[in-house]
N, C-alpha and C positions, 0 to 999 in steps of 0.2 A: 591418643587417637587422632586429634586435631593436626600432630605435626606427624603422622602418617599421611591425611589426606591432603595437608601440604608440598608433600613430599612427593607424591603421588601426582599431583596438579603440575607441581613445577618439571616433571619428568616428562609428562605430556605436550607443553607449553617447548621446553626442550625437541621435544620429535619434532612436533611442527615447523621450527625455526629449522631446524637441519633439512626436514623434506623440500622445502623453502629453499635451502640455499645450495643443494644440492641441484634444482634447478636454475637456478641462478649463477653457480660459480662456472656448469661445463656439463655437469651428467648428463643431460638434456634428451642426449640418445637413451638411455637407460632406462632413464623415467618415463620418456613416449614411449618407452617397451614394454615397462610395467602400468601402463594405463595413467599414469600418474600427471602426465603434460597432454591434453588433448590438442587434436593436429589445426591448426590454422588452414583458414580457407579465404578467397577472394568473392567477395557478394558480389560487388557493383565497381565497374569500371563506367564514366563518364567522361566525355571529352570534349574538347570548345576550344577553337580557334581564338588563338591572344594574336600578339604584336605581329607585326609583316612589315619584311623589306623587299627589297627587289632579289637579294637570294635565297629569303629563308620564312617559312611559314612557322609560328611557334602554335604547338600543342599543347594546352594547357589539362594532365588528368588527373580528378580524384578517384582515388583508387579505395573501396571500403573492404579493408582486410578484416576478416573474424578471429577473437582471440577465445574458444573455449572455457580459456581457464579464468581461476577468478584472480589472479593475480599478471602483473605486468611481467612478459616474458623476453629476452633478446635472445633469440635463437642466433647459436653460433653459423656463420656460414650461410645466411640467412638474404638471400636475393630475391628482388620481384621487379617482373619484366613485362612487355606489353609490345604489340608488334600492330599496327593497324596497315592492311593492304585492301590495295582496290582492286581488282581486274586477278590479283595472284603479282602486282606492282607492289614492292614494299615498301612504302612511302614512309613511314615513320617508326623508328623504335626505339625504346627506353629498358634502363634496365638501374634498381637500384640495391646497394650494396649494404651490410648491417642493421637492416631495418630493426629497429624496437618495437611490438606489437602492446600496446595496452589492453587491457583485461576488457572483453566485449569487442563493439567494432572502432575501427581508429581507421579513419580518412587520410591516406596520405597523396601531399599536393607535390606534383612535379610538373616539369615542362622537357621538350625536346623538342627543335629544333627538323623540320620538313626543308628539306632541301628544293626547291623548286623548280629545280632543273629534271627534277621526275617528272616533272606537269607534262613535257612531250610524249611521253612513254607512254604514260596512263593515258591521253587522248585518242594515243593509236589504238588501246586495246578499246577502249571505249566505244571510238567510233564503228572498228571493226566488229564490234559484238552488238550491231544492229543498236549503237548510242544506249547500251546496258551495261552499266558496272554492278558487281558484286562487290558491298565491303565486309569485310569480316575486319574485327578488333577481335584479340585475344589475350590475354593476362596469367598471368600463373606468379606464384610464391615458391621457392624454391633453398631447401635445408641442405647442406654437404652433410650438415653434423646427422642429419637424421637418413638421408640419402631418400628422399622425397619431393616429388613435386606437387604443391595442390593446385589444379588449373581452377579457372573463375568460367561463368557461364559463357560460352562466345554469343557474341552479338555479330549478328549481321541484317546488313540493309540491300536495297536493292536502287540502285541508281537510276531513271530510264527519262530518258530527253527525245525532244522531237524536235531539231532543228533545222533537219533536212524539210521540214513540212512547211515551212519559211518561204522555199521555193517553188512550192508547187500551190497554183490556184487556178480555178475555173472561171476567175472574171473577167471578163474583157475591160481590154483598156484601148480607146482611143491614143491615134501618138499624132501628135501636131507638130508642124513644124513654121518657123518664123519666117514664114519666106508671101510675099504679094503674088507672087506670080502663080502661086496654086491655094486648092482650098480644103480647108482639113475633115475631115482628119487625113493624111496621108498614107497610114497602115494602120491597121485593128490587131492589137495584144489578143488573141482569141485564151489563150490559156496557157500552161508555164509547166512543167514537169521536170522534177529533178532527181537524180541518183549521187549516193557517196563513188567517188573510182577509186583510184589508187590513194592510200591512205600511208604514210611511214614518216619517219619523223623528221623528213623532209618536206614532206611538203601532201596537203590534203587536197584532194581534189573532189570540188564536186560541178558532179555532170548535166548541164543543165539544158531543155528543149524549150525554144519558143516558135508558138506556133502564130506563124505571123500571116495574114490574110491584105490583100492589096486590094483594095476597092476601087483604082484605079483604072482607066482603059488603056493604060500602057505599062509595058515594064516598070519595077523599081527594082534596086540593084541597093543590098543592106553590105557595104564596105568594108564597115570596121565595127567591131563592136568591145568596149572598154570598160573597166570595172573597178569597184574599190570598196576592199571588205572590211569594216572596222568590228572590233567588242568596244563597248565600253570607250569609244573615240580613238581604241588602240590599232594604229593600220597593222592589220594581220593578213593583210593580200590585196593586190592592185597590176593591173595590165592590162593585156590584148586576150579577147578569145572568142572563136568561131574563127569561119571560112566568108570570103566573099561570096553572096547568095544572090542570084537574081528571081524575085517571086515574079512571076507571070501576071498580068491583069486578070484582077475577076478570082484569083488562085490560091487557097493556104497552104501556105509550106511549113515544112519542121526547121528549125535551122537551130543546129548543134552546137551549146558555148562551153567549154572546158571552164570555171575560175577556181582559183587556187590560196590556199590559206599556207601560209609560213609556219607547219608545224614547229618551230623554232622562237617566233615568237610567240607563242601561248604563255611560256612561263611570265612573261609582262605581262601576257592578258588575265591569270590568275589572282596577281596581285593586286589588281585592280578589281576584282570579282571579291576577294576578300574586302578590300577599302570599302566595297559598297552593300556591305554585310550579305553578301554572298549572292547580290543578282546584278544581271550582264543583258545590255541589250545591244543585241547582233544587227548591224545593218550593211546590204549590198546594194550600192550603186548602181544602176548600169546604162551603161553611155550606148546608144545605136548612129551613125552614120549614115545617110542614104543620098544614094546619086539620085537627083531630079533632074538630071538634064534635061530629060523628052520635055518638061515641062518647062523649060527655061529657067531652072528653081537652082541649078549648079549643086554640090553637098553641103545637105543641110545635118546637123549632130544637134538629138534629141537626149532629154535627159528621161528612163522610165519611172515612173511612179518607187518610191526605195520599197525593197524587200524589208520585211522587220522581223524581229522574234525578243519575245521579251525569258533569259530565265533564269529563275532561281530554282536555287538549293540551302539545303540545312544539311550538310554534311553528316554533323553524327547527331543530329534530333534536336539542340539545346539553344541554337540562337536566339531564339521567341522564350525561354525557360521564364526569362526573367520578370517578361509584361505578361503572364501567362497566354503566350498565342499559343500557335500549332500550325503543322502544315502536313501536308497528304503525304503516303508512302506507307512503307510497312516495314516494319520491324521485328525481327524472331532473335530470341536468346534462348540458345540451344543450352543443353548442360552437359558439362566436358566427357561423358559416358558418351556419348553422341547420341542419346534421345531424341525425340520427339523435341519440335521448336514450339513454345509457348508463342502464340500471334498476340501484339498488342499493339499494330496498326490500323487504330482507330481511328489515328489524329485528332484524339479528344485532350489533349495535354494529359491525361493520366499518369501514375505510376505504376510499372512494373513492380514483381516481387523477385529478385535473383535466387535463384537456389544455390546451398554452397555447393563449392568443386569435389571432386574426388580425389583424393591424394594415387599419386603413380609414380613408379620408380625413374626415376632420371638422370641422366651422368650430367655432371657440370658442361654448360654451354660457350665459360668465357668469355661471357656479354664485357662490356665495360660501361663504366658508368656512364651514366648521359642528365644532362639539364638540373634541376635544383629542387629540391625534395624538403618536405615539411609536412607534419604532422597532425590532425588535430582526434581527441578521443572522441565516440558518441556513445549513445547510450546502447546498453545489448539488447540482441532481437533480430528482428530481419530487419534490412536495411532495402529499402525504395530507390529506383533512379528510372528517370523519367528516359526515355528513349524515342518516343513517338516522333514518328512522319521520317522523312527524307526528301523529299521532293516534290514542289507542286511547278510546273510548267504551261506559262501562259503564253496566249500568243496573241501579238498587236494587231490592232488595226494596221492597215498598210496607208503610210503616210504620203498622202496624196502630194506631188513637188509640181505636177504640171510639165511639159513636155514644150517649151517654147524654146 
């Protein structure tokens, strides 16, 4: 009886080792048919900006794939890819080959390589969409052997900057000028108003009014007015702009200055935006001119008060992860059915909860590999990543130079 129920045990012991290896050796398809291999999904995609040179921005993401089953599986034919765009701009994408999944969720680390010569592109669309980018990051796991894709929840953020608001203010500025023979102020800054114009990856223009008042009893005649736009100390625009204006005594006039940013060089001014953990502050010079002749004063060249603007960004939520900060913005991870977006822009450093993806049929894409992939298992369950804020934009005081 005893070498019956021996017999009986080791038969059993036997099945399992073959259900085992049957997924293991290749049947893989067969077995996810007969319920036997449960399908893998993607939780949590996380991303953080690593090293930077002057052509290339590294992407560093961990990727939390779910493994169903209770045992460690290598799905043959087995890819996971990820694509992060701003504006509908494709800035970055990854894709990796053979993945092994361990039983529960397993973190896998890669990087890829942003090209930074996209930085012009996306400015354009940026600028153009009233200084709003949309980012979506999206992720999916992808089987030939089973001919399945499971996508991971997309995440997306919402960009939005006010840098145009730099140029426009309601303060009056006295303008002095370094000359004996008259007494200042010479013209009153009444107020400043600025528009984006023409925007292309040439060259950004923004359009700017000053409305300049002459408190004098004679003509003043504004000659030349000069400029110089730096990020981050990085010269991204400098020249000549406006018309020769003559204000009337007694009379405010609007007088119209074109200045112009090098959408060309941004991609330096980026890398310098990264080096300084992702804030930039913008400053515009500008130089005015004015004939005092009536006044015996000849042309005197004032310097105005600098324009400033300070801003940062967290690109995808995680710069601050590490001291727990936070910063403003909103963030929704939608799930790959296209539902409803879960809101967890609180900017309380919190964690999200990802929901897994939905598996969907998909034809091979031909990605090829990209950047340097590694492993590590966690425990099963749902798996947390923090995504919170995108952007908080401050704006400086305007840095008093003095007009002599």
């Amino acid at each position: 009886m005893s070498d019956t129920r021996g017999l009986v045990s080791a038969l059993s012991i036997v099945k399992v080792v073959a259900v085992v290896a049957v997924v293991l050796v290749g049947s893989v398809g067969a077995a996810f048919a007969l319920g036997l291999v449960g399908a893998p999904s993607v939780v949590a995609v996380e991303n953080r900006f690593g090293e930077v040179t002057d052509e290339t921005s590294t992407i560093r993401t961990d990727m939390v794939v779910r493994n169903p089953n209770p045992i460690d599986v290598r799905l043959g034919g087995t890819t996971v890819d990820y694509a992060v765009r701003m504006n509908d701009v494709r800035m970055a994408e990854g894709t990796k080959e053979g993945v092994e999944i361990g039983a529960g969720n397993s973190t896998l680390t890669f990087e890829t390589g942003m090209n930074n010569s996209k930085i012009p592109e996306w400015w354009v669309s940026h600028v153009s969409n009233d200084e709003h980018t949309d980012l979506e990051v999206d992720a999916s796991v992808h089987s030939s052997l089973l001919g399945r894709t499971f996508g991971a929840p997309q995440v997306s953020r919402d960009i939005d900057t006010n840098l145009i608001g730099a140029f426009r203010t309601n303060e009056s500025q006295p303008i002095e000028a370094d000359a004996a023979a008259v007494t200042n102020p010479v013209m009153i800054l009444e107020r400043t108003d600025a528009s984006w114009g023409t925007v292309d990856e040439e060259t950004t223009e923004i359009r700017m009014t000053l409305f300049l008042h002459n408190p004098k009893a004679y003509p003043i005649t504004l000659s030349s007015l000069g400029y110089n736009i730096t990020m981050n100390g990085v010269d991204v625009g400098d020249g000549e702009a406006g018309r020769t204006t003559t204000i009337p005594p007694g009379e405010t006039v609007p007088v119209e200055a074109t200045t112009r940013i090098d959408t060309q060089r941004l991609d330096e001014w980026w890398v310098s935006h990264l080096e300084r953990n992702q804030v930039t502050e913008l400053r515009m010079e500008l130089f005015l001119t004015f004939d005092l002749s009536a006044a015996g004063a000849g042309e005197q060249r004032v310097k105005l008060d600098e324009f400033t603007e300070t801003m940062e960004t967290d690109v995808f939520g995680t710069k601050n992860e590490s001291d727990g900060g936070s910063s403003e913005g909103s963030d929704d991870a939608s799930d790959p059915d296209g539902g409803d977006s879960d809101d967890a822009g609180t900017g309380d450093g919190g964690a999200t909860d990802a929901p897994a993806g939905t598996p969907t049929d998909a034809p091979d894409d031909g990605s090829t590999s990209t950047g340097t992939e590694s492993q590590t298992a966690t425990p099963g369950g749902t798996t947390t990543t923090e995504d919170d804020g995108l952007l908080s934009d401050r704006r400086s005081a305007v840095a008093s130079s003095g007009g002599n």
